[in-house]
mmCIF file as Biopython writes it, N, C-alpha, C and O atoms, coordinates in Angstrom:
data_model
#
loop_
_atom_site.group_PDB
_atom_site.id
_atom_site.type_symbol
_atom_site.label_atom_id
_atom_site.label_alt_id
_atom_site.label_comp_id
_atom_site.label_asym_id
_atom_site.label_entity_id
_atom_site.label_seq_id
_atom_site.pdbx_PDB_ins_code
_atom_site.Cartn_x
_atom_site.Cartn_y
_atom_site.Cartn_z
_atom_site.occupancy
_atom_site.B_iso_or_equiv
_atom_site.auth_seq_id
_atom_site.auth_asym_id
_atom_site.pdbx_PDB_model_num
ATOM 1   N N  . UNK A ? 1  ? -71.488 153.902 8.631  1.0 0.0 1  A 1 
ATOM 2   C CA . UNK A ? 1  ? -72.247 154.088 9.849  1.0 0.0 1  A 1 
ATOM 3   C C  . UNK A ? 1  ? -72.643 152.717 10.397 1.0 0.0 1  A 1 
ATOM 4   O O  . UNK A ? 1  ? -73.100 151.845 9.658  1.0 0.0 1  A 1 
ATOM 5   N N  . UNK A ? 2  ? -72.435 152.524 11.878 1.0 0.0 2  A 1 
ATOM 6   C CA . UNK A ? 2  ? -72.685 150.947 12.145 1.0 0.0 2  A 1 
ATOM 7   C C  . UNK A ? 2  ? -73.777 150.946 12.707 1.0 0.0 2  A 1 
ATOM 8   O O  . UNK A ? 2  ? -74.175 152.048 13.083 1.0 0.0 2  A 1 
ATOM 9   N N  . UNK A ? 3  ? -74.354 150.152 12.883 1.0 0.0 3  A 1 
ATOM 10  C CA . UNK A ? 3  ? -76.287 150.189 13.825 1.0 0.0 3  A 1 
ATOM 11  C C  . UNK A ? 3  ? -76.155 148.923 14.745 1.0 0.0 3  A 1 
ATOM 12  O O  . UNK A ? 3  ? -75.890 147.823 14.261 1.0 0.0 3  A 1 
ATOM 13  N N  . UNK A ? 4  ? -76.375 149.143 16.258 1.0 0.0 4  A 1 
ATOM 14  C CA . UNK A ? 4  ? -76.452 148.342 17.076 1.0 0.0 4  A 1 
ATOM 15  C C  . UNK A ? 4  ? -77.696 147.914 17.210 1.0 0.0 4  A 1 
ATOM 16  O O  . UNK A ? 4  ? -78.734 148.498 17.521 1.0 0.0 4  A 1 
ATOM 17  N N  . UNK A ? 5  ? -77.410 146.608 16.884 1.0 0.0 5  A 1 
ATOM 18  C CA . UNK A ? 5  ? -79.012 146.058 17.470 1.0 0.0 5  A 1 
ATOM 19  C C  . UNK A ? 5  ? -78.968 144.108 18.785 1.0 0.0 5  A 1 
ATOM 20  O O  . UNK A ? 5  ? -78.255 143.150 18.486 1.0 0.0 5  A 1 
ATOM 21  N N  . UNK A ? 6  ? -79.405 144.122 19.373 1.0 0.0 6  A 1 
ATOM 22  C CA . UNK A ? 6  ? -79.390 143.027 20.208 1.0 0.0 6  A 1 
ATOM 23  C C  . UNK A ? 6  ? -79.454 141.994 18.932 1.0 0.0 6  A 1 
ATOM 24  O O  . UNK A ? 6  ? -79.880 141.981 17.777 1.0 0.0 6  A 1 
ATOM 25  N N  . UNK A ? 7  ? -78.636 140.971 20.036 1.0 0.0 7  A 1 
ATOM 26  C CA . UNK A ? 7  ? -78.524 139.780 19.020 1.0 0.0 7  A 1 
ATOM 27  C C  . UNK A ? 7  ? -79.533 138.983 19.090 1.0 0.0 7  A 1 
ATOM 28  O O  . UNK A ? 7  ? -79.204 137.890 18.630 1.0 0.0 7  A 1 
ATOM 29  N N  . UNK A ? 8  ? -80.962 139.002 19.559 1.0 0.0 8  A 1 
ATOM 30  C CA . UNK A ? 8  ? -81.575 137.792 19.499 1.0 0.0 8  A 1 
ATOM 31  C C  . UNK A ? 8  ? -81.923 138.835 17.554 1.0 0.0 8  A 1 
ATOM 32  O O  . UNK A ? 8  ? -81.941 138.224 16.486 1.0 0.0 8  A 1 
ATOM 33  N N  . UNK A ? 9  ? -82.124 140.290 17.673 1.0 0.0 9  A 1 
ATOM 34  C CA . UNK A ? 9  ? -82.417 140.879 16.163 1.0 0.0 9  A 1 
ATOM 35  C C  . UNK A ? 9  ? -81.379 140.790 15.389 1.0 0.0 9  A 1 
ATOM 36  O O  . UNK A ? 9  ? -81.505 141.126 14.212 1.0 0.0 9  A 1 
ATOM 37  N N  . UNK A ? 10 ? -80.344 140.399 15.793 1.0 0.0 10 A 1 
ATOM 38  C CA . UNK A ? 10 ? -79.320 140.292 14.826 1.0 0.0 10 A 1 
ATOM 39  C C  . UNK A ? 10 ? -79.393 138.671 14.083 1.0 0.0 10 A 1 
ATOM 40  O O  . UNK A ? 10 ? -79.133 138.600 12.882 1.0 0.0 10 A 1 
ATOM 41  N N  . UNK A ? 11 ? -79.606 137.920 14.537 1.0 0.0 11 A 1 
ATOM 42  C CA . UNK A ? 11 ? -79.865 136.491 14.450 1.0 0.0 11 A 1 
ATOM 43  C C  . UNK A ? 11 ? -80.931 136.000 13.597 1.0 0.0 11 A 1 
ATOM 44  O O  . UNK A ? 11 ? -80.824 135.152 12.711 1.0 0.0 11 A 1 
ATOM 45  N N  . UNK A ? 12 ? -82.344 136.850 14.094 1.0 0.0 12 A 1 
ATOM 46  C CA . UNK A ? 12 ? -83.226 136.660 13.034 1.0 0.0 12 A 1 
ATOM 47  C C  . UNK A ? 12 ? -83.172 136.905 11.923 1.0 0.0 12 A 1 
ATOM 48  O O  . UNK A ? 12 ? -83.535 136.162 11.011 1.0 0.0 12 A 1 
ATOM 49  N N  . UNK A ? 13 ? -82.526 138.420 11.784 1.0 0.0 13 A 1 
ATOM 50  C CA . UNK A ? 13 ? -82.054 138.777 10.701 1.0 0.0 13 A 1 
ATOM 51  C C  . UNK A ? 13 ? -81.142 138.101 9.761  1.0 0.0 13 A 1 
ATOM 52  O O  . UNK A ? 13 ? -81.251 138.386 8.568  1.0 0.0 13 A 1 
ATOM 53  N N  . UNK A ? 14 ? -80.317 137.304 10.113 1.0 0.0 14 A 1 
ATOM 54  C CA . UNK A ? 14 ? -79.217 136.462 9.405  1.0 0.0 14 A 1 
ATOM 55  C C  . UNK A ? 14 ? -80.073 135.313 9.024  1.0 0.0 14 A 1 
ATOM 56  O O  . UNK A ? 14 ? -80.411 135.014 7.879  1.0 0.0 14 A 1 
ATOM 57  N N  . UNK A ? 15 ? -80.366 134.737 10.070 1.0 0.0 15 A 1 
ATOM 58  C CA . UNK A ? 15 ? -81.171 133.184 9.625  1.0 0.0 15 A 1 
ATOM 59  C C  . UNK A ? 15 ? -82.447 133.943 8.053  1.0 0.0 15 A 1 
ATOM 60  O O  . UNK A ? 15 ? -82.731 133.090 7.212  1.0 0.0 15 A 1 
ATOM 61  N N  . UNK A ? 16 ? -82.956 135.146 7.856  1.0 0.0 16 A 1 
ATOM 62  C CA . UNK A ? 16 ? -83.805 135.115 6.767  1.0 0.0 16 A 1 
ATOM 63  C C  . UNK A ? 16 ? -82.968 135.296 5.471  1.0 0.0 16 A 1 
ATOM 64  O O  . UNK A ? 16 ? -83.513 135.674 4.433  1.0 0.0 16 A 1 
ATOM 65  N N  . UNK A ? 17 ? -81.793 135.053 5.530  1.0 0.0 17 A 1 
ATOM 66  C CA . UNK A ? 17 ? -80.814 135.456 4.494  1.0 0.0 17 A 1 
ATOM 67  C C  . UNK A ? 17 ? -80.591 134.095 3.856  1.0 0.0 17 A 1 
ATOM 68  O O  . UNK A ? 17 ? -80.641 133.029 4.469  1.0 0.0 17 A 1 
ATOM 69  N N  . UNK A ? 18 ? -80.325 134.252 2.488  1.0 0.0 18 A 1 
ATOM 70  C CA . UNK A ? 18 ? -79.550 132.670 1.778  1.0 0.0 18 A 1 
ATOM 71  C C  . UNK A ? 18 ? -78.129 132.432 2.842  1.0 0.0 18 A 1 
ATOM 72  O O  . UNK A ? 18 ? -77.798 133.000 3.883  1.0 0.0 18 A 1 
ATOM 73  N N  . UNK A ? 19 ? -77.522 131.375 2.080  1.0 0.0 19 A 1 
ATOM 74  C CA . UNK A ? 19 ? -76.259 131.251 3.207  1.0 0.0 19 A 1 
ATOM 75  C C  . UNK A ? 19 ? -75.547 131.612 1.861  1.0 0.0 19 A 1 
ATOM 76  O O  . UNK A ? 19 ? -74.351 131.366 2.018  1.0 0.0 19 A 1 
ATOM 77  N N  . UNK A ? 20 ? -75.721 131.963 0.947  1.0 0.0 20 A 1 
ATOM 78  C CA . UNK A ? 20 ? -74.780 132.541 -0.069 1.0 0.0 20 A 1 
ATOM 79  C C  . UNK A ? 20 ? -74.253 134.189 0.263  1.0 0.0 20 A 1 
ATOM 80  O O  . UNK A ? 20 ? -73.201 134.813 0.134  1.0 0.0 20 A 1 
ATOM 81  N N  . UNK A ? 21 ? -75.763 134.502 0.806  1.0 0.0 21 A 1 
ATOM 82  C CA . UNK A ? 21 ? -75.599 136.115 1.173  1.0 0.0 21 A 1 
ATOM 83  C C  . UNK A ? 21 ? -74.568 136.307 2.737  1.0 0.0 21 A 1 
ATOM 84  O O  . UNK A ? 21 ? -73.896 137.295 3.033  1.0 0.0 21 A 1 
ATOM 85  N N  . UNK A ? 22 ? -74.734 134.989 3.562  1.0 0.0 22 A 1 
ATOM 86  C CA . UNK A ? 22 ? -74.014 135.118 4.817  1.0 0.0 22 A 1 
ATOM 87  C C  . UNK A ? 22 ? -72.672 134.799 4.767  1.0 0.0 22 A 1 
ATOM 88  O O  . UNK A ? 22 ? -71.861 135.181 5.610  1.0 0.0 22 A 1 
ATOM 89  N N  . UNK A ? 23 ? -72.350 133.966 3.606  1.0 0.0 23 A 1 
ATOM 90  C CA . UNK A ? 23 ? -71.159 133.594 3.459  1.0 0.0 23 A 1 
ATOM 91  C C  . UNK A ? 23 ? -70.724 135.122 2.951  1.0 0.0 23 A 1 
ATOM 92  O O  . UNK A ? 23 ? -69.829 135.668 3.597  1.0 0.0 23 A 1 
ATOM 93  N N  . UNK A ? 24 ? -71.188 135.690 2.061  1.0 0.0 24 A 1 
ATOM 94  C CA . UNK A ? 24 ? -70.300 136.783 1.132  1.0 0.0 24 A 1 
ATOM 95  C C  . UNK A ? 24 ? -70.184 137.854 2.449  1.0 0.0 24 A 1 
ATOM 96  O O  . UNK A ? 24 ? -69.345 138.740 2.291  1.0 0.0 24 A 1 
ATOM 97  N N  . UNK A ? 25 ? -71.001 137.868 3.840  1.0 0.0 25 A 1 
ATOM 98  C CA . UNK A ? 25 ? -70.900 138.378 5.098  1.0 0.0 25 A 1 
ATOM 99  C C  . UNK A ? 25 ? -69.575 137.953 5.671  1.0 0.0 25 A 1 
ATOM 100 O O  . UNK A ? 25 ? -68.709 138.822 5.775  1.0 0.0 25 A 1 
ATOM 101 N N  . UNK A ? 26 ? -69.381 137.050 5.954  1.0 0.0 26 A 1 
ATOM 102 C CA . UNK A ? 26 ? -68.290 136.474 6.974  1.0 0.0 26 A 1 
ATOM 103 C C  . UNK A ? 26 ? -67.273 136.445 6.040  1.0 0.0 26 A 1 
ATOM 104 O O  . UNK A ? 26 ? -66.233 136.522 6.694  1.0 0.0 26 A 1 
ATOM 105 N N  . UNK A ? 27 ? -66.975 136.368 4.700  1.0 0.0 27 A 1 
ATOM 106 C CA . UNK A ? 27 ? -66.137 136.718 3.608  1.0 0.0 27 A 1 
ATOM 107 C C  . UNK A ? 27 ? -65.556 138.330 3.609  1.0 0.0 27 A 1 
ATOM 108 O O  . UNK A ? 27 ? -64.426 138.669 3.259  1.0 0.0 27 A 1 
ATOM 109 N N  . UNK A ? 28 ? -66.372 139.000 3.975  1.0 0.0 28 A 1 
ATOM 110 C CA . UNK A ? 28 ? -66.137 140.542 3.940  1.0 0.0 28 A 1 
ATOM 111 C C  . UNK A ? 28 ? -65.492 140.413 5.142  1.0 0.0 28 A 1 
ATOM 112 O O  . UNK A ? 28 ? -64.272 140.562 5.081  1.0 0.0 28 A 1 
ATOM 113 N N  . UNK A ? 29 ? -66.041 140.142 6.390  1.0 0.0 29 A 1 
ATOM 114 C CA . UNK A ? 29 ? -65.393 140.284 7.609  1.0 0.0 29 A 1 
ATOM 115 C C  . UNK A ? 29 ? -63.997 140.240 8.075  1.0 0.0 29 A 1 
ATOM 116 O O  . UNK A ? 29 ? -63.222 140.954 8.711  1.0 0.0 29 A 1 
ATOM 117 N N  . UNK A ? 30 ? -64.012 138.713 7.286  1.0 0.0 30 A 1 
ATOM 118 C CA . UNK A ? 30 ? -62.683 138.291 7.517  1.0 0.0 30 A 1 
ATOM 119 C C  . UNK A ? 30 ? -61.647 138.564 6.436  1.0 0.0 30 A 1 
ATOM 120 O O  . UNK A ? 30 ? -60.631 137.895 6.249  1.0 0.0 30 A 1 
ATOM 121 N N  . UNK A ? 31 ? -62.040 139.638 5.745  1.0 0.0 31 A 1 
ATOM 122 C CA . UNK A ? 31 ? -61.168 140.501 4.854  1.0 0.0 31 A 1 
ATOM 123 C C  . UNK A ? 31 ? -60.938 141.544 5.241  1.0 0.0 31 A 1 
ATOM 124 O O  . UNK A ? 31 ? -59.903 142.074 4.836  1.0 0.0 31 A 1 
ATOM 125 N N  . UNK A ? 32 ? -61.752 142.224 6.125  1.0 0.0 32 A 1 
ATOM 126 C CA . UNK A ? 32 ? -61.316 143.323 7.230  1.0 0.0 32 A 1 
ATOM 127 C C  . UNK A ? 32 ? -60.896 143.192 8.552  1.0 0.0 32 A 1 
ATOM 128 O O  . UNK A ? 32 ? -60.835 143.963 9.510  1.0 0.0 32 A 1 
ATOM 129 N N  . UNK A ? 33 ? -60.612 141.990 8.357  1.0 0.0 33 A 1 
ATOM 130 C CA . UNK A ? 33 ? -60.203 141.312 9.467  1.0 0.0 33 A 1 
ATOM 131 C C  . UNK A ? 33 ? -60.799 141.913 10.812 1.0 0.0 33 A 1 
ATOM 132 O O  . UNK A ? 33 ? -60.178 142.352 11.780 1.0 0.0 33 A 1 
ATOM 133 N N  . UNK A ? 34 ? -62.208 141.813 10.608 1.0 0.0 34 A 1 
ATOM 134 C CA . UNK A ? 34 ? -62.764 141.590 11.763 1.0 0.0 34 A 1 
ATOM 135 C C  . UNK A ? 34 ? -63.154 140.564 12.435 1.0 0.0 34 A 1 
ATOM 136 O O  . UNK A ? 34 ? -63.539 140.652 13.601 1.0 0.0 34 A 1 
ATOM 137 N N  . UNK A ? 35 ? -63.099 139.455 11.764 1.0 0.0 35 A 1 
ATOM 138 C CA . UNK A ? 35 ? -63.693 138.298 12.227 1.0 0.0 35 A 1 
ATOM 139 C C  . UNK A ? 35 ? -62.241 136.959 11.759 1.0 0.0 35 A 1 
ATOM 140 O O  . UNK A ? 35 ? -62.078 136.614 10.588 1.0 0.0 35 A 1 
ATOM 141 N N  . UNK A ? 36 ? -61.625 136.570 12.575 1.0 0.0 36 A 1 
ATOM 142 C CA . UNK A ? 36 ? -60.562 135.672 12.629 1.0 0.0 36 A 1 
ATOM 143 C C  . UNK A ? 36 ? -61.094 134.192 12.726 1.0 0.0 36 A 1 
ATOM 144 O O  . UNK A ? 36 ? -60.964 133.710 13.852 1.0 0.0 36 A 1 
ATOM 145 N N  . UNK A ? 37 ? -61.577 133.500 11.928 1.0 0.0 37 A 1 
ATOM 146 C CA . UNK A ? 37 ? -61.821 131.613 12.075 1.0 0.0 37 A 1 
ATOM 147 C C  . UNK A ? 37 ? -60.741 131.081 12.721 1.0 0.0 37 A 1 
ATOM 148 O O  . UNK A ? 37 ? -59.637 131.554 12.447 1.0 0.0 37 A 1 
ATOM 149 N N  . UNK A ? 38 ? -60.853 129.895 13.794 1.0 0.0 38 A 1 
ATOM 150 C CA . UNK A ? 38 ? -60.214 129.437 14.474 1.0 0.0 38 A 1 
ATOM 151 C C  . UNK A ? 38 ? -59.023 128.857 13.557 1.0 0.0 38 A 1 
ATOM 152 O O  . UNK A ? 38 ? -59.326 128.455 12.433 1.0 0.0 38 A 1 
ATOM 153 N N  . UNK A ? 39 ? -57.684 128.794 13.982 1.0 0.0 39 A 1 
ATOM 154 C CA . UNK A ? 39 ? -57.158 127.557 13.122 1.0 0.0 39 A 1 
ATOM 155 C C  . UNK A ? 39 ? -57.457 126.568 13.306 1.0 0.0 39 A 1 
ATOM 156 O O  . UNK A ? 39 ? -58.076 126.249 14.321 1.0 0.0 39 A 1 
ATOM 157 N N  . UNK A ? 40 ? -57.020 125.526 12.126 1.0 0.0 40 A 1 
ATOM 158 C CA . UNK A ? 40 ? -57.454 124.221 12.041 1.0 0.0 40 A 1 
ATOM 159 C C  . UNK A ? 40 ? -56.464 123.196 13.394 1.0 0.0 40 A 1 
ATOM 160 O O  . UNK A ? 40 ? -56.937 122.218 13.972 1.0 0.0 40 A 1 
ATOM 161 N N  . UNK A ? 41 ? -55.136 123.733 13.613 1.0 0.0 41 A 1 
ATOM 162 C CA . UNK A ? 41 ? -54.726 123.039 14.597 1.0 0.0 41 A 1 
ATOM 163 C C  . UNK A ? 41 ? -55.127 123.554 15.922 1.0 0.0 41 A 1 
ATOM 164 O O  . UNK A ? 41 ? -54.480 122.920 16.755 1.0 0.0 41 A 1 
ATOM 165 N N  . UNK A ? 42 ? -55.865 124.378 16.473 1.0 0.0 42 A 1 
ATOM 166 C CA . UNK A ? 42 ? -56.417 124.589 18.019 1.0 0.0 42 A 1 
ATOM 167 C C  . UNK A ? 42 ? -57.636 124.164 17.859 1.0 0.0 42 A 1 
ATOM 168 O O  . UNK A ? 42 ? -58.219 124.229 18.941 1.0 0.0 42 A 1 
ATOM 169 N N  . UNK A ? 43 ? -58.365 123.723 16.954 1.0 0.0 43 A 1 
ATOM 170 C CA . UNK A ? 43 ? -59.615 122.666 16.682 1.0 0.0 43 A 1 
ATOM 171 C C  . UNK A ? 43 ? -59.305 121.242 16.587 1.0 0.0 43 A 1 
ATOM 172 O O  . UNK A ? 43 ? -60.168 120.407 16.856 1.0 0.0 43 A 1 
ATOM 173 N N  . UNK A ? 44 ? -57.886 120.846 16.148 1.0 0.0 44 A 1 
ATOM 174 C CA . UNK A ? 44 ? -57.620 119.807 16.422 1.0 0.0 44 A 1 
ATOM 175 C C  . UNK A ? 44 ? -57.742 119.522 17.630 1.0 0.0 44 A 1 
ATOM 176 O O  . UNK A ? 44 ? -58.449 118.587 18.008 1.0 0.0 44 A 1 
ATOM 177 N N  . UNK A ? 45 ? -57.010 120.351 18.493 1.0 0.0 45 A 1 
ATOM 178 C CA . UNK A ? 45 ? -56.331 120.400 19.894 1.0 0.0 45 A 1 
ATOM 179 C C  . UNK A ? 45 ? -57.812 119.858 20.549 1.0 0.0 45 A 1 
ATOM 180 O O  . UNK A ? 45 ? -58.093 118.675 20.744 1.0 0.0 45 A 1 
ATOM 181 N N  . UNK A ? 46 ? -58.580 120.895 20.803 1.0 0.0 46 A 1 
ATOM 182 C CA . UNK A ? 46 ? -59.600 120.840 21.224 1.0 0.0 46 A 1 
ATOM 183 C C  . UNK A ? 46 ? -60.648 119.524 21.564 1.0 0.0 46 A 1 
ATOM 184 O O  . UNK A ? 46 ? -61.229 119.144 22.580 1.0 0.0 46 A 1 
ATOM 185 N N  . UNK A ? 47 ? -60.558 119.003 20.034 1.0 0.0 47 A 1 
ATOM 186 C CA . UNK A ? 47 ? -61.423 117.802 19.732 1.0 0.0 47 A 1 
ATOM 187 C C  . UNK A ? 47 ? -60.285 116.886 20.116 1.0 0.0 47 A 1 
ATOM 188 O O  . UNK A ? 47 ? -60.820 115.858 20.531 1.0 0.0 47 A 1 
ATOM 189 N N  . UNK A ? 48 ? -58.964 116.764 20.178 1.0 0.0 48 A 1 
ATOM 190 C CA . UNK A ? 48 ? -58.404 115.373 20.747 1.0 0.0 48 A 1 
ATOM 191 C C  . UNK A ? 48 ? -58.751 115.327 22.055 1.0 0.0 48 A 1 
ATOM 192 O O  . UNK A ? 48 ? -59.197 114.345 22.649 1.0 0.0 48 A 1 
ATOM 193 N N  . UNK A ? 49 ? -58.498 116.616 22.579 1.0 0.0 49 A 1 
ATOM 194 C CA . UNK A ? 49 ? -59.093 116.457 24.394 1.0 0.0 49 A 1 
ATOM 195 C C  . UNK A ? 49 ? -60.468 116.089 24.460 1.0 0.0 49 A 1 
ATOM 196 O O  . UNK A ? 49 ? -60.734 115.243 25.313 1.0 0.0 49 A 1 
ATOM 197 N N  . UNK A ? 50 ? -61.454 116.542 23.729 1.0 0.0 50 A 1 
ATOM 198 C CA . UNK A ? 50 ? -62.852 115.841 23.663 1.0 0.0 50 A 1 
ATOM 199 C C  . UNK A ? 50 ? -62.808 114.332 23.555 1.0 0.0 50 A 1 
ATOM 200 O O  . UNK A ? 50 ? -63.423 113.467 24.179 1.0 0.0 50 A 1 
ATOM 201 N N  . UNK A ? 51 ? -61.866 114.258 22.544 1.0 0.0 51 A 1 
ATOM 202 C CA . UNK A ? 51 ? -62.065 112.625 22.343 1.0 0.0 51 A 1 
ATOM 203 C C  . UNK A ? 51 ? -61.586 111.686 23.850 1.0 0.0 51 A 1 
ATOM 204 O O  . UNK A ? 51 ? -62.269 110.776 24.320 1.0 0.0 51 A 1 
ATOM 205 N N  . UNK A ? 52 ? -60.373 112.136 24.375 1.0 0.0 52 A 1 
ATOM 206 C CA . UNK A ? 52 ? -59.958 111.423 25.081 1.0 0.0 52 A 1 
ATOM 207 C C  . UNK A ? 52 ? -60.725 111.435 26.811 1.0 0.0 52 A 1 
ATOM 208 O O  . UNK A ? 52 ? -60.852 110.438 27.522 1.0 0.0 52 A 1 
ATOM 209 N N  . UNK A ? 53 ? -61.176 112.958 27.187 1.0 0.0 53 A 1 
ATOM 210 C CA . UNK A ? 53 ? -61.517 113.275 28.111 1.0 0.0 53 A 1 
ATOM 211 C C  . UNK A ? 53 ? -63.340 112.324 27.696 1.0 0.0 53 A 1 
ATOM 212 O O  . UNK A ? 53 ? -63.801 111.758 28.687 1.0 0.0 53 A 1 
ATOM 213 N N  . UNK A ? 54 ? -63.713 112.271 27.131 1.0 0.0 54 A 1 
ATOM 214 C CA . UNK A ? 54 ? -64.853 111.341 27.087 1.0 0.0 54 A 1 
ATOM 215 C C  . UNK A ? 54 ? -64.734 109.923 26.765 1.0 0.0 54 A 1 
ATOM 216 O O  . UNK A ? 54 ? -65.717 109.186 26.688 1.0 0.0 54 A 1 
ATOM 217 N N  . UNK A ? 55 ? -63.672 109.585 26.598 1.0 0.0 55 A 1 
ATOM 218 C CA . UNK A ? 55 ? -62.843 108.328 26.040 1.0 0.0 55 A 1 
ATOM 219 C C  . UNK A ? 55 ? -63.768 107.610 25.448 1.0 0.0 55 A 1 
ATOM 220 O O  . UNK A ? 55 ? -64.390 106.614 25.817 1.0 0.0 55 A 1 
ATOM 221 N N  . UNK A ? 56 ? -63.794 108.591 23.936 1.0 0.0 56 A 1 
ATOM 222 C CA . UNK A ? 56 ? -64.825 108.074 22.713 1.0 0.0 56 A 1 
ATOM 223 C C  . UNK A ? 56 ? -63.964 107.278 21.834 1.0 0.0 56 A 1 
ATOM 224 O O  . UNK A ? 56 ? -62.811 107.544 21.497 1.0 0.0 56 A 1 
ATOM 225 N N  . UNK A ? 57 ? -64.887 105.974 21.414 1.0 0.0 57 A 1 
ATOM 226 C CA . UNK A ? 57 ? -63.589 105.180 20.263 1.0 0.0 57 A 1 
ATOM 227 C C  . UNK A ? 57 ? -63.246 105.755 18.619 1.0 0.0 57 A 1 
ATOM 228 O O  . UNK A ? 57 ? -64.170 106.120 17.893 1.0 0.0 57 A 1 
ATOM 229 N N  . UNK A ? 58 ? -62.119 105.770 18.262 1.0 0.0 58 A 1 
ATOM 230 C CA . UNK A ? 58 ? -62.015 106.535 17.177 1.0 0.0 58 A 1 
ATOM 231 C C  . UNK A ? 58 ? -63.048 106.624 16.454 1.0 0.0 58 A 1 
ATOM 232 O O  . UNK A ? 58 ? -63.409 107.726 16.042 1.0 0.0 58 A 1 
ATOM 233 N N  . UNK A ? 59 ? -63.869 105.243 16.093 1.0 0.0 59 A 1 
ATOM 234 C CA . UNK A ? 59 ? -64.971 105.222 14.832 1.0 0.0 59 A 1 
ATOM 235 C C  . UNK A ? 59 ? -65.654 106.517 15.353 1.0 0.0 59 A 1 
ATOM 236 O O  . UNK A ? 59 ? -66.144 107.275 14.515 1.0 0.0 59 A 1 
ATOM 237 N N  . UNK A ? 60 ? -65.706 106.748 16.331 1.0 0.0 60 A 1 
ATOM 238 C CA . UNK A ? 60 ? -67.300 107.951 16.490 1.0 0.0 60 A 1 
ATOM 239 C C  . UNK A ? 60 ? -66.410 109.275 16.281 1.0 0.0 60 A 1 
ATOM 240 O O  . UNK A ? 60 ? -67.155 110.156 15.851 1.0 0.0 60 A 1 
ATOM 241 N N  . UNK A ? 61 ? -65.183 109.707 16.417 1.0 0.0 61 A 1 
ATOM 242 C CA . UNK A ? 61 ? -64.408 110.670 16.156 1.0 0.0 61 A 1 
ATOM 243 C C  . UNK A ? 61 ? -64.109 111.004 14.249 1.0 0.0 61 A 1 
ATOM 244 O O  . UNK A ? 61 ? -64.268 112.031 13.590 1.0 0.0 61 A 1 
ATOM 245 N N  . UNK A ? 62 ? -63.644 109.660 13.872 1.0 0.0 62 A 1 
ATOM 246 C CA . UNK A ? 62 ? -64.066 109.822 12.178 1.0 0.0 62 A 1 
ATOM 247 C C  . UNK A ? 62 ? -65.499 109.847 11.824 1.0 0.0 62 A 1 
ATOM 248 O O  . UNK A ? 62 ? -65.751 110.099 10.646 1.0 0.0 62 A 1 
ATOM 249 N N  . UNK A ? 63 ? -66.342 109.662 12.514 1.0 0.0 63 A 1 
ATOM 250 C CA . UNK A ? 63 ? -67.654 109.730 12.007 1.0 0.0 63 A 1 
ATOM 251 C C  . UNK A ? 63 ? -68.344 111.375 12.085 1.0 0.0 63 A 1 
ATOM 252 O O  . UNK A ? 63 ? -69.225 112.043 11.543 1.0 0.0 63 A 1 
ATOM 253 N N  . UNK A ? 64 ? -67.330 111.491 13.106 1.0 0.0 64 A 1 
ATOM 254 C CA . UNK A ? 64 ? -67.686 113.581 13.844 1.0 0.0 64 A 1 
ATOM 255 C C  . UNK A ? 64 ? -67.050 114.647 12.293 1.0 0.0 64 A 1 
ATOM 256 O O  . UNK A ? 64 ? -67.539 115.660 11.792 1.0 0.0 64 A 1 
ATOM 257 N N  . UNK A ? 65 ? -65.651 113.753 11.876 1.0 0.0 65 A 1 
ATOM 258 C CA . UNK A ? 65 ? -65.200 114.636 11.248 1.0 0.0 65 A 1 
ATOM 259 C C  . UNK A ? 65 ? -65.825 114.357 10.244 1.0 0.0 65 A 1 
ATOM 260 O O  . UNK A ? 65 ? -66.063 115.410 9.654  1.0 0.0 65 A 1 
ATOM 261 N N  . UNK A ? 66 ? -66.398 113.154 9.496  1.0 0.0 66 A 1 
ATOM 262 C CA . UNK A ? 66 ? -66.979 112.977 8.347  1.0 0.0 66 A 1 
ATOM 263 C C  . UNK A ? 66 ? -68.328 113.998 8.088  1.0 0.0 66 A 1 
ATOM 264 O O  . UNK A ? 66 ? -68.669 114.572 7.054  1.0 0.0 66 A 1 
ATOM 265 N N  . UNK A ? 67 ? -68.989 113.991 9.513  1.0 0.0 67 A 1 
ATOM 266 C CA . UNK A ? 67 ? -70.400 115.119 9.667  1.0 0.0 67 A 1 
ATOM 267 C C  . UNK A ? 67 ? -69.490 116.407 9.164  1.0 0.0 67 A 1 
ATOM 268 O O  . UNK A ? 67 ? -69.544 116.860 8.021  1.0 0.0 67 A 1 
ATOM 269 N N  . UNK A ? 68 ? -68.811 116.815 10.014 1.0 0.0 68 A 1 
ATOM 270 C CA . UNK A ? 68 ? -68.458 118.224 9.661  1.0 0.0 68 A 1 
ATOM 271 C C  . UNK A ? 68 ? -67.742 118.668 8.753  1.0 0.0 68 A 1 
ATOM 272 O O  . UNK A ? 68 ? -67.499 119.872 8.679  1.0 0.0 68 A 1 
ATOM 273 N N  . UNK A ? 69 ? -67.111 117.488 7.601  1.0 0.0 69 A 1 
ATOM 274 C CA . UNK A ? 69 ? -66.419 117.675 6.365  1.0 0.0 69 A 1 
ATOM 275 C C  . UNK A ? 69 ? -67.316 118.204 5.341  1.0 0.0 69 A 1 
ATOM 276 O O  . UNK A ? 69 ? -67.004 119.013 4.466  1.0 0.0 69 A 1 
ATOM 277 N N  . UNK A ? 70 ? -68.638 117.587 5.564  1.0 0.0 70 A 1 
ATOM 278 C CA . UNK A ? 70 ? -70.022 117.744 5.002  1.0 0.0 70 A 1 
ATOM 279 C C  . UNK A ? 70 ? -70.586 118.796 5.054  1.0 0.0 70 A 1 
ATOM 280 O O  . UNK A ? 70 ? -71.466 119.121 4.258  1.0 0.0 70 A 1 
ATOM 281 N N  . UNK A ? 71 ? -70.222 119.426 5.895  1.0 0.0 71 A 1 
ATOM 282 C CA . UNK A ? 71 ? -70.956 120.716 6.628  1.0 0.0 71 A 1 
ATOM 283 C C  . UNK A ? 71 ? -70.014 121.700 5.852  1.0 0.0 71 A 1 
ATOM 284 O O  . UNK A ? 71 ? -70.323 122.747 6.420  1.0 0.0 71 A 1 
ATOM 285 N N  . UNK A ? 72 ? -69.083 122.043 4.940  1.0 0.0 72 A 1 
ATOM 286 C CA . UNK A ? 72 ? -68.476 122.999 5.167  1.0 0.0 72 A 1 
ATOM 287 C C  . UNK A ? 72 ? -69.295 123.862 3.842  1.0 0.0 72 A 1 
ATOM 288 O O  . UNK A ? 72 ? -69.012 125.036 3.602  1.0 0.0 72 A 1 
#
């Protein structure tokens, strides 16, 4: 049975969760393939046009991916 609720309640609800419990969430999802993560090459894509369309110098582009290597 699914329960609709607005997302500002859906949100609160997640943020009071461990991220162990949200991960084993988005783990289920994307085993029912409801929820598809971007690939890694249309995130490439993405961020080279960022880089160039702001014509940022590489150091701050390895420094972006170093943040978000961190993050995973």
């Amino acid at each position: 049975m699914a329960i609709k609720l607005p997302n500002n309640k859906l949100i609160e609800g997640l943020s009071a969760l461990p991220v162990r419990e949200i991960k084993e969430i988005m783990d289920a999802l994307i085993e029912r393939e409801l929820f598809r993560p971007r690939v890694a090459k249309a995130i490439y894509r993405d961020a080279s046009k960022t880089v160039k369309s702001k014509k940022l110098h590489s150091q701050v582009a390895e420094e972006a991916v170093r943040w978000a290597r961190s993050r995973k």
